[in-house]
N, C-alpha and C positions, 0 to 999 in steps of 0.2 A: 749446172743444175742437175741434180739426181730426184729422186723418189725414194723412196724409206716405206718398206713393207710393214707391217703389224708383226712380223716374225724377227723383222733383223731388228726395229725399234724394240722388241719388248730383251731380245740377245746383248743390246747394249744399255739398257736399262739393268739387265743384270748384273753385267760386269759395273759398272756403276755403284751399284748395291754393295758389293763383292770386294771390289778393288779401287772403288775412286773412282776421280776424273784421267788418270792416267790410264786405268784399265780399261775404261771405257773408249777413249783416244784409239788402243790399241785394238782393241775389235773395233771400233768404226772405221779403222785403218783396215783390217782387214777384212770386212765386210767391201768396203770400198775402195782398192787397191790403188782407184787413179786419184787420188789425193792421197797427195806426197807431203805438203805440208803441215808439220808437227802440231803447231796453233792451229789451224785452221780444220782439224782434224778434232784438238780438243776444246775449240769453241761449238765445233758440230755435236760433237757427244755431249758437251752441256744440255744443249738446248732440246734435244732426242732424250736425254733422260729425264729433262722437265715434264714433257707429253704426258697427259693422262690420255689413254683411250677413248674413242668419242663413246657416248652415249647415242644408242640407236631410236629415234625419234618413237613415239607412240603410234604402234596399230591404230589404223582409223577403225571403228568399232563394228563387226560385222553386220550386213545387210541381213536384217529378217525378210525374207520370202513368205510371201503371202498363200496361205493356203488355203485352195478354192474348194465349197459346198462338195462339187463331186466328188475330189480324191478324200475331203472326211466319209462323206457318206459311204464309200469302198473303204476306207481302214476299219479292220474289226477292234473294235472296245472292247480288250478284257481286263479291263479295271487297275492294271497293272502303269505305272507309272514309265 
């Protein structure tokens, strides 16, 4: 079992792009030096080049802070937005 960074996935998506499934093979090979085996190297890079990026879920929407009588009545209104 390995892990796959957002650097080295988007490096063999390139080669990918670039060179095939063979080129790909060969940067995930060398990204990943302790697999040795040829298949198993270009069945990983298949499936790394399918990856889209995740989408990062939505901001929950900021909390308004309630602003109390005293700190209006200290703000000066100069009409200015």
């Amino acid at each position: 079992m390995f892990t796959v960074s957002e650097e080295e996935a988007a490096a063999i998506r390139a080669a990918f792009d670039r060179g095939g499934e063979l080129a790909a093979a060969v940067e995930f090979r060398r990204l990943f030096p302790g697999i040795s085996d040829n298949e198993q190297a270009r069945q990983c890079a298949r499936t790394i080049a399918g990856w889209q990026p995740l989408k990062l879920p939505p901001r929950p929407p900021a909390r308004l802070r309630k602003v109390s009588k005293a700190t209006r009545a200290t703000t000066p209104d100069d009409g200015a937005c």
